[in-house]
N, C-alpha and C positions, 0 to 999 in steps of 0.2 A: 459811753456811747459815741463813735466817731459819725459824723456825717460831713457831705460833701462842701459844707462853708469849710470844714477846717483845713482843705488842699488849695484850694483857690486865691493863696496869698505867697507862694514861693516862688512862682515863675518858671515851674514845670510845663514841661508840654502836656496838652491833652490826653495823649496814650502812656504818660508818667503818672499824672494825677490817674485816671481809671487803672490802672495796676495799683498804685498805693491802696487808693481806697478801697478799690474789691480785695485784695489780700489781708487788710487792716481787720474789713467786715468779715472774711473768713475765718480770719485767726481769732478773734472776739467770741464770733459764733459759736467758735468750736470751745472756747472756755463757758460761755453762758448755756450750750446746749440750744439756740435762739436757730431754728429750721428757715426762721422767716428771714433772719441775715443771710443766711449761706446762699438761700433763693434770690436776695437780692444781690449779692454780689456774682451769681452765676448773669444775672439781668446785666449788668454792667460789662460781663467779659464780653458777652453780647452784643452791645453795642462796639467796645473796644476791635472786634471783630470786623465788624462791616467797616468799622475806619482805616482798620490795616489792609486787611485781606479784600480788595473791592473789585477783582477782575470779574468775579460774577455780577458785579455792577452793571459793570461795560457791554457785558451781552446781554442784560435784561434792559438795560434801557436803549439798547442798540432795538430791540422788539417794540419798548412802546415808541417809539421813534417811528414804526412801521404803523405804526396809528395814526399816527400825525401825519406820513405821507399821505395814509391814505384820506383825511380829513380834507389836505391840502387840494387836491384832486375830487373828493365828492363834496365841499362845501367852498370854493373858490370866492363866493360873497364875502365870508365867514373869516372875522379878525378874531383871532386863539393865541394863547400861547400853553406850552409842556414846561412845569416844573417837576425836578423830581429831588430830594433831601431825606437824608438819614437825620431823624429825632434831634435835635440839640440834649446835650448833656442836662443843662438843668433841667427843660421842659420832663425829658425823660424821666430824671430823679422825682419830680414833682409830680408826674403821674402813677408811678410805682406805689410813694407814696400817700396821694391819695386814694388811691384805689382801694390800702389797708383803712384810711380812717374810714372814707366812707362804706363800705361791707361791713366793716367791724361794728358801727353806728347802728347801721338801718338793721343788721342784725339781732343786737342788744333792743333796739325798741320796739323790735316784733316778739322774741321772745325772754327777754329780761333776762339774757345767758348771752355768754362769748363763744364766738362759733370753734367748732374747731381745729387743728393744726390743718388737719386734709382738706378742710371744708376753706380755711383761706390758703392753703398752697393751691388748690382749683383756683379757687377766683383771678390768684397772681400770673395762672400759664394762658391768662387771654390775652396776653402785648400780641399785634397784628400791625401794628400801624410807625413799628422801628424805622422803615423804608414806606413812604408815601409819596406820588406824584400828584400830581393837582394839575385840570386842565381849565382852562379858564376862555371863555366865550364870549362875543361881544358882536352883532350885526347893524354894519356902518348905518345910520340912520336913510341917506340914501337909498338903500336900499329894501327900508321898508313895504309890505304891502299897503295900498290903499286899505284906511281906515284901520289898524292894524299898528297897536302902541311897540313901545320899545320892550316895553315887559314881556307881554305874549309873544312878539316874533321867538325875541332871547331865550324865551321857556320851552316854546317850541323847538326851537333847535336845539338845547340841552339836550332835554329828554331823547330826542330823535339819535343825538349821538351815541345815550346812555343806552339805547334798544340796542347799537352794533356791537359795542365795547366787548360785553362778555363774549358772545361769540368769535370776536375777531383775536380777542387773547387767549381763548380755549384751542384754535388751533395754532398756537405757537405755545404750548406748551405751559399754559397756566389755568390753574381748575379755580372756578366764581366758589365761593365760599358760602353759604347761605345764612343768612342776617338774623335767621330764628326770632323771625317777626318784632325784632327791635326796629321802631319806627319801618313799619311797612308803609309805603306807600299805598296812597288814594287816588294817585291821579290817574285820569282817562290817557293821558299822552307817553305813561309809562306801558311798555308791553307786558301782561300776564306772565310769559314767560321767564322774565328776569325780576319781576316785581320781588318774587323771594331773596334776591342777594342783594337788593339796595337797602338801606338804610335813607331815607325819602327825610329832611330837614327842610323840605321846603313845605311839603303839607300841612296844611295848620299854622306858619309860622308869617308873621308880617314882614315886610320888606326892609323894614327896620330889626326884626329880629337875625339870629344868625343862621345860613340859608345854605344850604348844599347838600350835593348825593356822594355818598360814600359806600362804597364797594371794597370786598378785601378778595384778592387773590392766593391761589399759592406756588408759587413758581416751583414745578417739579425738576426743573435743571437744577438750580442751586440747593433745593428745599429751603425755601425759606417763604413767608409770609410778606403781602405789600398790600396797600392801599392806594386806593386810586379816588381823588378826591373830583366832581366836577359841580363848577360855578360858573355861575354868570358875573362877568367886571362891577356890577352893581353887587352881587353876592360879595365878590369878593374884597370891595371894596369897603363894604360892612365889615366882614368879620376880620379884617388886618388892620384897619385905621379908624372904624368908622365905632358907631353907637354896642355894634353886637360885640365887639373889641373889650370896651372899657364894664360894660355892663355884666359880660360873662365873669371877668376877673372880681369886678364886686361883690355879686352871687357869691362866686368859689369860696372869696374871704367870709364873708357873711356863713355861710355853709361851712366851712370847716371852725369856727368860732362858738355857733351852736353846737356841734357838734361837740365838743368837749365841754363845755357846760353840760352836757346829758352825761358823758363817759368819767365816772370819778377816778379821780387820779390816782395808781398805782394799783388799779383792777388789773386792770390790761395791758402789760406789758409792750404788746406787736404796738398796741391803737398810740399808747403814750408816744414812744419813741418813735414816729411815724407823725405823728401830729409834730412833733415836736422840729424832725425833720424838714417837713413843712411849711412850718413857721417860720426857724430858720433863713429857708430858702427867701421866701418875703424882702427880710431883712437886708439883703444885698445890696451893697452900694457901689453898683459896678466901676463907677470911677476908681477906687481902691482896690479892686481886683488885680494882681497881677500873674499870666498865664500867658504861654510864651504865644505870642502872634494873637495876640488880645490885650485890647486896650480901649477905654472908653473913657471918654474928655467930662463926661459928664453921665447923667442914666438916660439921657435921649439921644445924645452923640453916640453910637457904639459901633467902633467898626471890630468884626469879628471871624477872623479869619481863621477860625480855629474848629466852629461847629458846640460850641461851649453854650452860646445864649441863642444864637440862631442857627436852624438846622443847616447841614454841609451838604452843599447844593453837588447833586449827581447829573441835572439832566435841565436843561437851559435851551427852551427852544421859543422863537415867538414867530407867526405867519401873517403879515399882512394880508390885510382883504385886498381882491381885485380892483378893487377902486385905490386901494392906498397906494397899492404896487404903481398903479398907472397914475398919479398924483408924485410920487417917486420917481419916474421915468421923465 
């Protein structure tokens, strides 16, 4: 079984290592007759694609960019900034494969059988989220209403942004996706209309848990799928540094840990090699990595210019609030 720890110590470049390894997985595949490799190495050219080929980058995020203007313009208060990033390489790998343990799991403990080929080749063709932006929101205190906390302005203008969003990317050539009532929204400040295509992380969840609205698109220029993440700096400042950060990662481990305690070994070929995959990944000691335009002093020092551990930033935008600008001036 090859997996992606065994490239990651040569000093290839990133589009060296994704050719080795999706060909490595192909040619393997095609000896063990394994459907679930060939699909995972087609997942790989995949991402290898959007790193080479990224002109349609350029005019889609030249579009949400036309959000931003217009943001700029109808909430002038209102400190944002636009990020937009192609998946990082490992995260990627680590969700491909978890996605087989856990289906393969919740599976077997509902009906005490392994699903089958077709039944996890569907599960595997939901990646949507290869190409993500994330906007992120913050209203200078300043300019708070009388009696009127930071939390509720900040929610209120989320949501209020999140009622234009689809409309304003459906006429520039992107169709709202519908969320098939994963985590539907409850809240009154979301509109009916679009309530079908969020994904609502903030209902039900504490301020200390991990908090945001996610939407997936599909850009009919390129054909390709994206997501559009929107947070509040308090959101966001949970889920990248804060408690929703370290706690999510614990879960995961805990959760894929049980999870092969349930699955006996050498049932399940896909679940094995996929856990195993995953484990793996864990194990990383990125200071010992070597990949060309990566390098890390230590596993919290990592500078990563490569798109390997942290995603490969497309779209880089921040807008001062009107008070900032004129504090600037």
């Amino acid at each position: 079984m090859v997996t992606l720890n065994d490239y990651l110590y040569s000093g290839d470049t990133m589009f060296k290592i994704l050719k080795n390894y999706s060909q490595d997985l192909k040619k393997e595949a095609k000896c063990t007759g394994n459907e679930i490799d060939l699909m995972h190495a087609n997942f790989l050219l995949q991402i290898r694609e959007l790193l080479e080929h990224n002109d349609f980058l350029t005019a889609q995020s030249q579009k949400i960019r036309e959000f931003y203007i217009h943001m700029a313009k109808e909430y002038p208060l209102l400190a944002f900034n636009f990020k937009g990033r192609i998946k990082s390489l490992i995260r990627a790998e680590a969700k491909f494969n978890g996605y087989i343990v856990e289906y393969i799991y919740d599976y077997y403990m509902e009906n005490k059988a392994y699903p089958s080929i077709s039944e996890l080749k569907q599960r595997l063709s939901c990646f949507r989220d290869l190409i993500a932006y994330r906007i992120v929101t913050s209203l200078p205190k300043c300019y708070l209403k009388p009696d009127e906390s930071q939390e509720e302005a900040d929610l209120r203008y989320l949501y209020q942004i999140a009622n234009e969003l689809p409309g304003f990317l459906e006429e520039r050539g992107f169709t709202a996706e519908p969320a098939c009532g994963v985590k539907k929204s409850t809240s009154p400040l979301l509109n009916d209309d679009v309530k079908p295509y969020y994904r609502d992380y903030i209902c039900g969840n504490t301020s200390e848990d991990y908090q945001s609205l996610h939407i997936t698109f599909y850009d009919n220029s390129s054909r390709s799928y994206m997501e559009v993440q929107l947070r509040t700096k308090h959101m966001d400042d949970i889920a990248e540094i804060g408690v929703a950060n370290h706690l999510s990662y614990e879960k995961r481990q805990e959760g894929e840990r049980a999870r092969r305690d349930e699955i006996p070994v050498g049932e399940c070929v896909y679940f094995d090699e996929a856990y195993e995959r995953c484990r793996r990944l864990v194990t990383l000691n990125l200071a010992d990595l070597d990949v060309n335009m990566f390098s890390a002093i230590n596993n919290d020092l990592v500078n990563d210019g490569c798109g390997l551990y942290r995603g490969r930033l497309i779209l880089p935008y921040e807008h001062l609030s009107r008070h900032q600008n004129e504090l600037v001036d």
